[in-house]
Structures are given as structure tokens and as C-alpha cells.
C-alpha positions as CSV (number, residue, x, y, z in Angstrom):
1,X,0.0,0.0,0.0
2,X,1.3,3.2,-1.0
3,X,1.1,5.9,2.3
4,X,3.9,9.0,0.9
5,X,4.2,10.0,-2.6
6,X,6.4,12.8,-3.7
7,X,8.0,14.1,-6.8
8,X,10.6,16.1,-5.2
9,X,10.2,17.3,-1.6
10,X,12.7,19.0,0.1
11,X,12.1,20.0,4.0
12,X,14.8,22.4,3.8
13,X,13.6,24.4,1.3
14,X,9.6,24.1,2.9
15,X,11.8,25.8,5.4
16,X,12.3,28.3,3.9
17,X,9.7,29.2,1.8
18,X,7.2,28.7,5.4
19,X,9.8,31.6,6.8
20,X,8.3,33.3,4.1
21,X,4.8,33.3,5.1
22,X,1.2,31.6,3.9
23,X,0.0,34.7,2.2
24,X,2.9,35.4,0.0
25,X,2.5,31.5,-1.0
26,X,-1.1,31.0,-1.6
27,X,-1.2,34.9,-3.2
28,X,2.4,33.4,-5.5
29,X,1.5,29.6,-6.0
30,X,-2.4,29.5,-6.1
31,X,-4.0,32.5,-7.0
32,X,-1.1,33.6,-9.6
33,X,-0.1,30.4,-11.2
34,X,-2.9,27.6,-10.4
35,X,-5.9,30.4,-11.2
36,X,-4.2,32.5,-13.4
37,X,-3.1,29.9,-15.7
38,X,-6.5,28.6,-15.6
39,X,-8.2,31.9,-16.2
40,X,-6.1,32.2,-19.1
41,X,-7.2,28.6,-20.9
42,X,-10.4,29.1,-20.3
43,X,-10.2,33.0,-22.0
44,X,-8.3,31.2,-24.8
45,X,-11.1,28.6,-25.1
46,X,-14.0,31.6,-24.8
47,X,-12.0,33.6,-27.7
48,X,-11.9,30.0,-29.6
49,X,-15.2,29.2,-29.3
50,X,-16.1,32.9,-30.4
51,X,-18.1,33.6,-27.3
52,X,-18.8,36.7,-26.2
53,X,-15.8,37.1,-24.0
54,X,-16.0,40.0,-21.6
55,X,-18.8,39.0,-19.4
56,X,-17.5,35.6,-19.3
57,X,-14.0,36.9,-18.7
58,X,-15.2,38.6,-15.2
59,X,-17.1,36.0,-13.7
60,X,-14.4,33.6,-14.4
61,X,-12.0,35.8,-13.2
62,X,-13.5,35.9,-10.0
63,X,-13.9,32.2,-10.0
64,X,-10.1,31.1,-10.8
65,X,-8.7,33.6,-8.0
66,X,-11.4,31.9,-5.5
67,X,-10.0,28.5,-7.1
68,X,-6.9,29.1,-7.0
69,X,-6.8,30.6,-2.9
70,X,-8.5,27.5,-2.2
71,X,-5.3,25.4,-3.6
72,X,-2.9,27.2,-3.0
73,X,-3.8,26.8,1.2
74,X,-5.0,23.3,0.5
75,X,-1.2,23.0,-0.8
76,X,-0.1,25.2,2.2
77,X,-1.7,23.2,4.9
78,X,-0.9,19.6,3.0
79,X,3.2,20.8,3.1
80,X,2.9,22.4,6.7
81,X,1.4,19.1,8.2
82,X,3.9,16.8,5.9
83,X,6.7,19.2,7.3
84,X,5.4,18.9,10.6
85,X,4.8,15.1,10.8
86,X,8.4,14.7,9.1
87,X,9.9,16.9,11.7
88,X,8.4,14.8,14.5
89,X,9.8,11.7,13.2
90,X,13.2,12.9,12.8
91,X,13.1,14.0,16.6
92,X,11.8,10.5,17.6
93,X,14.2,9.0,15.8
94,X,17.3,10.8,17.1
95,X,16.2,10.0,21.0
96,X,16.4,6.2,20.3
């Protein structure tokens, strides 16, 4: 049974970028890349499809940036409580 998966985590640099604070992360890594990048395929899929674009535009706008806030601290929370729970280990660890 598979119970950890990970392309490339690195506690040192969660480290870092936690120093950094929760905000600045899901402001950078959800609502900027996960909602903007999706805004953006689905304007390039309105201008496709010659919709009208503008009132479509706004509403999903508003929708990716909610999107996006929601996985980028999804993301957040999921890294803080791996960090956390890897942490612990390594302190039971070194007292045996």
C-alpha cells in the first residue's frame, strides 16, 4: 500500500519558503499560477469558441482567484502538516 508520494520534496527548502509566510504562498502559488493559468485557458477557449468574451471573462476571473486561494492553502496546509509530521519523526528517531 502506497502511504507517501512525492516528486521532489525538500524540508529544507519548505523551510524556507514557510519563513516566508502563507499569504505570500497562496497569493504566488495559487491565485497567480494555479488560477491564473487557468483563467487564461479558459479565455483562450472563450476567444476559440467565439463567445462573447468580456462577461465571461469577469465572472471567471473571479472564480479562478477563489479556485486558486483554495489550492494554493489546500497546498499550504498539506506541506505544513507533511513538514510537521516529518519533523516529529526525525526528533523520535534521534532520542532512540
Amino acid at each position: 500500500m502506497i502511504t507517501h508520494f512525492s516528486w521532489n520534496w525538500d524540508e529544507k527548502k519548505w523551510e524556507v519558503t514557510r519563513k516566508r509566510g502563507e499569504l505570500r504562498w497562496v497569493l504566488l502559488n495559487g491565485v497567480l499560477l494555479y488560477g491564473g493559468a487557468l483563467f487564461l485557458f479558459n479565455l483562450l477557449f472563450d476567444i476559440a469558441d467565439h463567445k462573447q468574451v468580456w462577461p465571461s471573462a469577469v465572472f471567471s476571473a473571479v472564480w479562478w482567484i477563489l479556485v486558486g486561494a483554495f489550492v494554493g492553502d489546500w497546498n499550504w496546509n498539506s506541506n505544513e502538516r507533511r513538514f510537521l509530521r516529518d519533523r516529529a519523526r526525525r526528533a523520535v528517531a534521534s532520542d532512540r
